[in-house]
N, C-alpha and C positions, 0 to 999 in steps of 0.2 A: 504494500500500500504506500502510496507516495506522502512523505512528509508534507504537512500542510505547516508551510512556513509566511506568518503572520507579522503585523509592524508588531515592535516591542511593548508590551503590555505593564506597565508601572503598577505592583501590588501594594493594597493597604500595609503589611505587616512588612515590607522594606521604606516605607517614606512616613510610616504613624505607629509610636509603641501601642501596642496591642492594647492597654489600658485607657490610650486616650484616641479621641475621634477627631484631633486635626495637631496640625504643625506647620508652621510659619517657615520661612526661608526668605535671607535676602542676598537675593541671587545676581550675580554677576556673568551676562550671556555675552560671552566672547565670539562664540564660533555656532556657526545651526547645528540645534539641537534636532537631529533627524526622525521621522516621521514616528510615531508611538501613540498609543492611549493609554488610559486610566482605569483602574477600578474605582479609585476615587472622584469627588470633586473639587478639580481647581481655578481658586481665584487668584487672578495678578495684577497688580500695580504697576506701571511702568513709573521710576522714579526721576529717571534720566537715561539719554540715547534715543535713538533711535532706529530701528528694526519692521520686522514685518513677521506675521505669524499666520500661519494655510492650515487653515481649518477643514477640512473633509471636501476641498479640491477649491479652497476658495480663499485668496491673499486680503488680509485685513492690514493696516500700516499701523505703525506702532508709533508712538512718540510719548515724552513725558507727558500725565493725565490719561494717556488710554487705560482702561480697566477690559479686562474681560474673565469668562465666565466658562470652563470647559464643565460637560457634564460625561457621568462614564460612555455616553456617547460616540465622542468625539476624537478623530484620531488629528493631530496635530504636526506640524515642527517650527519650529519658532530661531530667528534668529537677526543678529544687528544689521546695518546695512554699512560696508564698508570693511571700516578699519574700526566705527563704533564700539561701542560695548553700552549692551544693554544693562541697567542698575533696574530690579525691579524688586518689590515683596509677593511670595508666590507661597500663598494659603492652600493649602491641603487638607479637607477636610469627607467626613463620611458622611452616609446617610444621615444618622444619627443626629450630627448639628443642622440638618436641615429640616425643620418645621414642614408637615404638609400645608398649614397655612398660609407660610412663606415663598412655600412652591407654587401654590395657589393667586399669589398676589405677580412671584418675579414670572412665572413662565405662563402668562397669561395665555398664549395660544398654545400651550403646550410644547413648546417647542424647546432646542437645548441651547448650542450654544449663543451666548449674548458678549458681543462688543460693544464698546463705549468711550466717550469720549467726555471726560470726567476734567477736563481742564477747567472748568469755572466754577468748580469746588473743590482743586485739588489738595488745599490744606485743609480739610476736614475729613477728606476719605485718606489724605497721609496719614492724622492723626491718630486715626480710627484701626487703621493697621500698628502704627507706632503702639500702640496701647497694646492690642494682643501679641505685638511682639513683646514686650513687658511684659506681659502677663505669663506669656512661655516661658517668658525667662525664671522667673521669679517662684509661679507656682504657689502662688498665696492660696490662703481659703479661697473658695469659691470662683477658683479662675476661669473655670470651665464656663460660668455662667458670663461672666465678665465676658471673655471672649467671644459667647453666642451675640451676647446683647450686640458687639461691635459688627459681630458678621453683617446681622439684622440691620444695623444701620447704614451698611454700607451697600448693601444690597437693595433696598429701599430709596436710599441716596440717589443710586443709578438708574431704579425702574421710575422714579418720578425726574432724571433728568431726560429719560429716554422715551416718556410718555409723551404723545402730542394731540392733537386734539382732535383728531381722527380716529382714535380711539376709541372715542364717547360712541361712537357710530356701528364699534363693533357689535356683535351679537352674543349675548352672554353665551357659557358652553351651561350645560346642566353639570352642577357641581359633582355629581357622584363618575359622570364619565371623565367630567374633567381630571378625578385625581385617578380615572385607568389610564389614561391618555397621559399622563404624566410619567406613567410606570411605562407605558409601551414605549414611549418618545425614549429612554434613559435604557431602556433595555431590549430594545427592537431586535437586536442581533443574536440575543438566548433566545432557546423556545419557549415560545408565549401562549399558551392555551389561550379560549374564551373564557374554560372557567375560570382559569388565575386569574382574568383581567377582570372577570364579573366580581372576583374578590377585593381585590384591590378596590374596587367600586361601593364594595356593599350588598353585591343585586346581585337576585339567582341568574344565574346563566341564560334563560330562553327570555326574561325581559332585560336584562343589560344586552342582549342581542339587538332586543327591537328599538329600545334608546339609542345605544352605541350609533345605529344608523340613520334613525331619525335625526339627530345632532350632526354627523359627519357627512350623509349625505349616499355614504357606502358600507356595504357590510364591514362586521370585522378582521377578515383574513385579509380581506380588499387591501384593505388598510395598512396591515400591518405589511402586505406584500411591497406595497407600494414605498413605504419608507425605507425597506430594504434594496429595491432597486435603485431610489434617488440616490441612496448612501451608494451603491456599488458602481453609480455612474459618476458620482464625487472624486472617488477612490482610485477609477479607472483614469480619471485625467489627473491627478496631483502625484501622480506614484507610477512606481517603475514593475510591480508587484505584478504576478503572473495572473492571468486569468480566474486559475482553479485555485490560487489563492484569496482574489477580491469576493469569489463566488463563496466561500468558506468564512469567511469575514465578516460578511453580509447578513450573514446569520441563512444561509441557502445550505441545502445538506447535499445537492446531484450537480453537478455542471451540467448534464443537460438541460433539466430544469430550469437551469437560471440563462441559461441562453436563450431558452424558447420563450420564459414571460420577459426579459430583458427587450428581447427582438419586438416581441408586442407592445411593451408598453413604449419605445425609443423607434423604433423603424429602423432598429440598426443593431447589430451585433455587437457583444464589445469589446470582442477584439478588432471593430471598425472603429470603435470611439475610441481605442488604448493609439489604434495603429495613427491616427487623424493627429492626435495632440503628439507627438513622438514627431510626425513630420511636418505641424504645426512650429 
């Protein structure tokens, strides 16, 4: 059977002692940091420099003020432009510090990763990292909460700099799909039942079925198929990675399979769309 060789996967228990659910870093990015994801979630600060970071086949620019948001999602590589170096703080944290409430408020459309551009409040989303980094340090009573609180604020900080008033116009999701649709968005690539997802929700299976679609527009599997292919078509243009490995990644278990819904839902094969950007 042919090894299925994937970007590198950064695990909870090498970047967060096993006892606590996050850890701070201030990182110094000299050279790109090559393509990878998370089991975790990470928040970063650009403190100074300036870079650029390719999130699931798509270049965001970096500069002092940029914040953004990777969720276990998201495969990444990040790095300066030039001779730069990147000075940033790079929070690492688990499920755990993350409130479904919270999830509810930042990933409004369900969706994962978030950029931002945090410069006209950047000495308070500084401070707000300075602080948990203090608080790592230190370890006092109650750090752990001190910490949340600042996540909280800083997360908050950015979904109301990055709210606009087109917003008001969306259409609320039903709260109970909303937090499957949070679980699917974050974990699309493991296998995803209905029932997990009806759990995750609250709701038996055959009516989380008939909501799911009423809200979305499309069944469930639709759904979740389709998130797998936009990722594997991201994948296929930012990365050098073989076929039967973006198909594997994707969260897809057959390469044929994934070529035949691929070819349908794109009008194209992908290894037309690997071969196109290669000679792009």
């Amino acid at each position: 059977m042919r090894r299925k060789v994937q970007p590198q996967r950064l695990m909870n228990d090498k970047y967060m002692h096993p006892s606590a659910s996050f850890h701070i870093y201030s990182q110094q990015v000299d050279r790109l940091c090559e393509l990878h994801w998370h089991e975790f979630y990470e928040l970063c600060f650009v403190l100074s420099g300036h870079g650029r970071n390719v999130v699931n086949g798509v270049c965001y620019e970096l500069h002092p003020g940029s914040l953004f948001l990777l969720t276990p999602a998201d495969f990444h590589e990040i790095g300066p432009h030039g001779s730069e170096t990147l000075h940033l703080y790079n929070l690492v944290f688990s499920d755990e510090l993350f409130s479904e409430e919270l999830k509810a408020v930042f990933f409004q459309e369900a969706g994962a990763y978030w950029n931002a551009d945090m410069t006209g409040c950047y000495p308070a989303v500084e401070s707000e990292f300075r602080l948990i980094w203090e608080e790592s340090q230190a370890l006092g009573i109650g750090h752990k909460l001190i910490v949340r609180g600042a996540l909280e604020r800083i997360l908050l900080y950015t979904a109301r700099q990055t709210r606009t008033g087109g917003d008001k116009k969306r259409n609320p999701q039903h709260p109970d799909v909303h937090r499957a649709l949070l679980h699917i968005h974050h974990h699309f690539r493991e296998t995803i039942s209905l029932e997990e997802a009806a759990k995750h929700a609250g709701l038996a299976p055959n009516y989380f079925s008939q909501l799911f679609r009423q809200t979305t527009g499309i069944p469930f599997q639709t759904y979740l198929q389709d998130l797998r292919l936009k990722f594997a078509k991201s994948l296929l243009i930012s990365s050098d990675y073989p076929v039967t490995e973006i198909c594997y990644a994707s969260g897809f278990h057959t390469l044929t399979h994934f070529e035949r819904v691929f070819k349908q839902r794109f009008g194209e094969t992908p290894r037309t769309v690997q071969k196109a950007r290669k000679q792009g």
